[in-house]
C-alpha positions, 0 to 999 in steps of 0.5 A: 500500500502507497500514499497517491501523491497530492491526495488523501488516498492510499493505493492497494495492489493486490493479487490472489485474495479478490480472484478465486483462480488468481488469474486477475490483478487489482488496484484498490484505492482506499480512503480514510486510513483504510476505512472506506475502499473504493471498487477494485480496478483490474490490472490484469484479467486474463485467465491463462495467467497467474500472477503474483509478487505485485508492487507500485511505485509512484513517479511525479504524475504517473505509477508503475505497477509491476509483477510477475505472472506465469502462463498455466499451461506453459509453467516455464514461461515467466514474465515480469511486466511493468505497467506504466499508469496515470494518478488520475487511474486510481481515483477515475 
């Protein structure tokens, strides 16, 4: 979880425990300390991939999301993705 630069907003990656299959990423926004979250936002749905180890990373008006995600029928292709997203993402 990271503070949203200029705003009282706490932002949230999460993977596994929103998707019964963890075939689907999602960033949560939450407000009030974690009190009030906002619905979940997919990152990543598609269903041939698990993904996990999610991480975020906010640089001036922009975040990065980054994980790691696995197809399930080809176990040995792993990949690492960084995806590049506005502030405003969070909170549209």
């Amino acid at each position: 979880m990271k503070q949203i630069p200029g705003i009282e907003k706490q932002a949230l990656v999460a993977s596994g425990d929103l998707s019964p299959k963890n075939s689907e990423g999602s960033a949560i926004t939450l407000k009030d300390g974690g009190a009030s979250w906002h619905p979940p936002k997919a990152i990543e749905t598609d269903p041939d991939y698990e993904w996990a180890y999610p991480g975020i990373l906010f640089h001036k008006d922009h975040a990065l999301l980054h994980y790691f995600r696995c197809h399930r029928e080809k176990r040995g292709q792993r990949e690492m993705i960084l995806a590049r997203v506005p502030v405003e993402w969070f909170t549209e």
